[in-house]
C-alpha positions in Angstrom: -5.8 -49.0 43.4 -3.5 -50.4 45.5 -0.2 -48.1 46.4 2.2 -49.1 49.1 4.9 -46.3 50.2 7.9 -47.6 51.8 9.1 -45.5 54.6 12.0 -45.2 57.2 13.1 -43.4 60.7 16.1 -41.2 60.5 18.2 -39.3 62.6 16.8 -35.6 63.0 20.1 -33.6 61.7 18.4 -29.9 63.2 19.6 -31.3 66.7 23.3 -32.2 67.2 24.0 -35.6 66.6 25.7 -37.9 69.7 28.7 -39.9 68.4 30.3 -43.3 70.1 34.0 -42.3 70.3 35.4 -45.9 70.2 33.1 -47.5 67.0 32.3 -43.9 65.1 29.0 -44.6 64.3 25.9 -42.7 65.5 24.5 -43.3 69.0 21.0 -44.0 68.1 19.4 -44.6 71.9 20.9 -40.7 72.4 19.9 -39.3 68.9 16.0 -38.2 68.1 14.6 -39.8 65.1 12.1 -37.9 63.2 10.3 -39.4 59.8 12.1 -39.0 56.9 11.5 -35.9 54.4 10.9 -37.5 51.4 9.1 -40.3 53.3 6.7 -37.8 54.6 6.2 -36.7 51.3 5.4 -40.0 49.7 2.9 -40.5 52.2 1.4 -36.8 50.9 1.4 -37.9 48.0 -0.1 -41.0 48.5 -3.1 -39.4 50.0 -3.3 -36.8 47.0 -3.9 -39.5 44.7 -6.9 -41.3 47.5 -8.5 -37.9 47.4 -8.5 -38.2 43.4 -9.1 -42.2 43.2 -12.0 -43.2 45.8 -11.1 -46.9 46.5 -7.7 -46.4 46.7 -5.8 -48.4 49.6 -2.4 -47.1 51.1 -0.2 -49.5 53.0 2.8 -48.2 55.4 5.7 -50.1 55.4 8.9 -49.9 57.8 11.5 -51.5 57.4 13.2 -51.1 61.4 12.8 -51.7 64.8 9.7 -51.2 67.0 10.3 -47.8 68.0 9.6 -46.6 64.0 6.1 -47.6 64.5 4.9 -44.0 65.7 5.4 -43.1 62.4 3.4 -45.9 60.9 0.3 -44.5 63.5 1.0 -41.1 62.2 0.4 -42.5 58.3 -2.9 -44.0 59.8 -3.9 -41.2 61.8 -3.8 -38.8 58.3 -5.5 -41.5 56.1 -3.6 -44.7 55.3 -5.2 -47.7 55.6 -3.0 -50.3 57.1 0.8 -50.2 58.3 3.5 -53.5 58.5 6.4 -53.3 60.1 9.9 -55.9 58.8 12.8 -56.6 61.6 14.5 -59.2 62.7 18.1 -59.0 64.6 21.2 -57.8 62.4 19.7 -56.2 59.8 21.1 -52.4 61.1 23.8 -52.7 58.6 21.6 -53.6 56.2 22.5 -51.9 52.5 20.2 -50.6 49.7 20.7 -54.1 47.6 19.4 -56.0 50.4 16.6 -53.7 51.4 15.0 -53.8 47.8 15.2 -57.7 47.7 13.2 -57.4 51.4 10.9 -54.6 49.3 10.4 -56.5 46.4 9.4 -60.1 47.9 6.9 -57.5 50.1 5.1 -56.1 46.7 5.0 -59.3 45.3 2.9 -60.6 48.4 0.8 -57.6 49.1 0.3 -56.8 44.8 0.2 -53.1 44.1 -0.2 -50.8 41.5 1.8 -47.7 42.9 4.6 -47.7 45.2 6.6 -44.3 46.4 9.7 -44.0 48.4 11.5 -41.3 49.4 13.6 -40.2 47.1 16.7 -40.2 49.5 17.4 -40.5 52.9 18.7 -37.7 55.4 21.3 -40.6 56.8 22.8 -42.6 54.0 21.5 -40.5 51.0 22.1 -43.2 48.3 19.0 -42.7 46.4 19.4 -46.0 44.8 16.7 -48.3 46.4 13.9 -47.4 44.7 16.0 -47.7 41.4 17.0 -51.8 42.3 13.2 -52.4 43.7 12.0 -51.3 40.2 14.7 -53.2 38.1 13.8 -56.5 40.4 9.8 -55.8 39.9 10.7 -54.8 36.2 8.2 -51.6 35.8 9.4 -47.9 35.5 10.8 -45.8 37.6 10.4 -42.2 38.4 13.0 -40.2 40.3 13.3 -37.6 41.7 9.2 -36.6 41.1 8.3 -33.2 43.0 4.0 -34.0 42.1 2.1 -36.8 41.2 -1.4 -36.5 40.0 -3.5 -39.5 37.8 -4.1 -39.2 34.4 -6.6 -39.1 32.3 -5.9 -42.1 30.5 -7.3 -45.2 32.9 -4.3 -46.9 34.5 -1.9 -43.8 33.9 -0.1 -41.5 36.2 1.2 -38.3 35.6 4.1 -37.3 37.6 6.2 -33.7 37.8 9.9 -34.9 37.7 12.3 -32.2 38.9 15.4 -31.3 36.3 18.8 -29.5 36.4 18.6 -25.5 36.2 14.6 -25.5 37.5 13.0 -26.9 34.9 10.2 -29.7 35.4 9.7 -32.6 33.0 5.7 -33.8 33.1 6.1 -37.7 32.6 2.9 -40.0 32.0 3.5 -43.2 32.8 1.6 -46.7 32.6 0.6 -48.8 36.0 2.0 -50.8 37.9 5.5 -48.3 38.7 8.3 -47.0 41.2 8.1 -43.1 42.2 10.8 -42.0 44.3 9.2 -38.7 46.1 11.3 -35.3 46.9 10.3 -33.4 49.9 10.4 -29.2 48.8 8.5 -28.4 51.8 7.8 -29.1 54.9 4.6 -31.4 55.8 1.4 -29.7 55.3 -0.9 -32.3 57.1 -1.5 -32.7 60.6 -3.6 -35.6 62.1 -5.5 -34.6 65.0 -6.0 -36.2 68.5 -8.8 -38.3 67.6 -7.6 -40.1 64.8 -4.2 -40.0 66.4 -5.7 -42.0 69.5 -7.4 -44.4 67.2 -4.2 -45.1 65.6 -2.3 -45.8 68.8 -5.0 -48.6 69.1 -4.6 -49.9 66.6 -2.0 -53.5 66.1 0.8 -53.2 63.7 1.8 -56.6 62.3 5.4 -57.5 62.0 7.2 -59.8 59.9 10.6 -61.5 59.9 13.1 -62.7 56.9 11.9 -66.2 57.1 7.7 -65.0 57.3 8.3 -63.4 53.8 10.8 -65.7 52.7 14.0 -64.2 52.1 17.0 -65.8 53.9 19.6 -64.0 55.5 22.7 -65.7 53.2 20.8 -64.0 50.5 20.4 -60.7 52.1 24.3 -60.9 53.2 25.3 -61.5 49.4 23.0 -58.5 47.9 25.0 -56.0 50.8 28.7 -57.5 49.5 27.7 -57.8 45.6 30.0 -54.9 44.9 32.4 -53.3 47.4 33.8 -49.6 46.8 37.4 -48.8 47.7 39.2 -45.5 47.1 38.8 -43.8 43.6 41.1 -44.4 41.3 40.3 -43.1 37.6 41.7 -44.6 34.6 45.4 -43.3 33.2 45.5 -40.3 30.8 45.5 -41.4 27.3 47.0 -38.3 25.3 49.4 -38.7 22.7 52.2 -36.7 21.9 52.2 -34.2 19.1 55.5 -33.9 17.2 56.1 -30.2 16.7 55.7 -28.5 13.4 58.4 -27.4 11.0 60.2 -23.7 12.4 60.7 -22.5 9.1 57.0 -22.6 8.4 54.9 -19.4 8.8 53.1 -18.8 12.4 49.6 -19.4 10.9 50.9 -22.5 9.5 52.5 -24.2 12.7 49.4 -22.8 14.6 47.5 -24.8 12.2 49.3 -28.0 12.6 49.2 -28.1 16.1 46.0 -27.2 16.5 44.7 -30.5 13.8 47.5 -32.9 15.6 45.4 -32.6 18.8 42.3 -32.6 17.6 40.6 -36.7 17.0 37.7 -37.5 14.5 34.8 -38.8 16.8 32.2 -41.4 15.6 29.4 -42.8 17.2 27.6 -46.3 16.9 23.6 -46.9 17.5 22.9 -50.2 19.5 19.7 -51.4 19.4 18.0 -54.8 20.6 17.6 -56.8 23.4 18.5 -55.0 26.7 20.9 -58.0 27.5 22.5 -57.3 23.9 23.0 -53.7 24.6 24.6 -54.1 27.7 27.2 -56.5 26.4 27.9 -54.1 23.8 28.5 -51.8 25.9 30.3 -53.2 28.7 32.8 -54.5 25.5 33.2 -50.4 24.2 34.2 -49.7 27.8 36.4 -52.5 28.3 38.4 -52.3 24.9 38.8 -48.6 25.5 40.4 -48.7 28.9 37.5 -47.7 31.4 37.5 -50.5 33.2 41.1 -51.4 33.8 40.7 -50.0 37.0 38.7 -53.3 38.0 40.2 -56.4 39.6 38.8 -59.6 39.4 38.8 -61.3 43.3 39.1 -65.3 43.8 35.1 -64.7 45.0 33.9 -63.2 42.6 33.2 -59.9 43.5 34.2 -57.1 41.5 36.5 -54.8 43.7 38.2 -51.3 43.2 41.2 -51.3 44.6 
């Protein structure tokens, strides 16, 4: 079994954070970076399901510059196999469209049957790249999952998927698939100094845009695909109720103001193709005014103004 678990260097928010007063944006040369939770719990995870699956390989992967490779060594020094590292200049800014295009081209070279995440990020907190990288691989997704164990069925995994109020939903799912991992607790495995020695030894490869073969025009379109403005929700759409009789009783005007607000609601099943669905729905939304909000631009690119 092969699992890759994507991870990524954050800013550790227990220490006070240095700003730059003229750009507003983190000083990151000033700021200690730490793993990420979730990350840290991928890995965890990762090596929960070696200890259950002999023959199981777990690639690190870092998406960042050279100084996130300690925590690749520190994957290696508690059991991973191997670690890769992707940079090239200007990809700081880089947005969660454009890092699942870089993540998917990556499990497409390396294969894989499992890959975890974190299930967000301590920094930007979107929580949606492990939803894109599954939609471009086309396999399931699991997010947030709190435990991940195999199942019994061969080529199965069960995972422990946390729900509103404190319940748990047990989902068993079919391999290849996306988990996106949440961190509860803090790490419970320590490498020691040997291993941790070993790792520093060993060579971290690194690759660049053009090595996997991804430009960077295509990374720059994924980040701008759609850009957020201020909110702006769609216009109230109440009607006015015309007032009932005054020479009718009090139940009776109570009565008839009480149906003149209230509307009949009916409901349609789609079913088909997923790309029949969506246009069905995308034409529900449009003819009922949900999307007026949205402008067309002369590019292209959907915009809220």
């Amino acid at each position: 079994m092969k699992i890759l678990v994507f991870i990524k260097e954050v800013p550790d928010i227990r220490i006070p954070l240095a700003r730059d007063e003229r750009t507003g944006c983190l000083r990151k040369d000033w700021n200690v970076s730490v793993l990420n939770p979730s990350d840290s719990a991928a890995i965890d995870t990762a090596l929960v399901i070696k200890e259950s699956r002999p023959g199981t390989h777990i690639t690190l992967i870092h998406l960042g510059p050279p100084s996130g490779e300690r925590f690749i060594r520190e994957g290696l020094a508690l059991g991973c196999d191997d670690g890769l590292r992707i940079w090239e200049e200007g990809l700081d800014a880089i947005q969660a469209q454009g890092k699942a295009l870089i993540f998917e081209r990556i499990a497409r070279i390396l294969d894989f049957d499992i890959i975890l995440t974190g299930a967000k990020s301590d920094d930007t907190g979107s929580g949606q790249v492990s939803l894109i990288l599954a939609h471009h691989l086309r396999v399931p997704c699991i997010i947030p999952a709190i435990s991940v164990e195999t199942g019994a069925k061969e080529r199965t995994i069960v995972a422990v998927k946390k729900l509103a109020l404190g319940y748990r939903e047990s989902i068993e799912s079919p391999i290849p698939l996306v988990i996106a991992v949440e961190a509860l607790t803090e790490p419970t495995r320590y490498a020691g100094l040997p291993p941790l020695l070993e790792a520093a030894e060993k060579m971290i490869p690194c690759f660049d845009l053009a090595r996997i073969g991804i430009s960077t025009q295509l990374i720059q379109r994924a980040n701008g695909h759609v850009v957020w403005g201020p909110l702006r929700l769609p216009g109230s759409r109440l009607k006015p109720a015309t007032p009932p009789d005054s020479c009718l009783p009090a139940f009776e005007r109570i009565q008839q103001l009480v149906a003149g607000t209230v509307q009949r609601r009916e409901g349609k099943m789609v079913s088909g193709a997923d790309d029949h669905v969506v246009d069905e729905l995308f034409g529900t939304l449009l003819r009922e005014g949900w999307l007026n909000h949205l402008r067309k631009c002369e590019e292209g690119v959907e915009r809220i103004p």
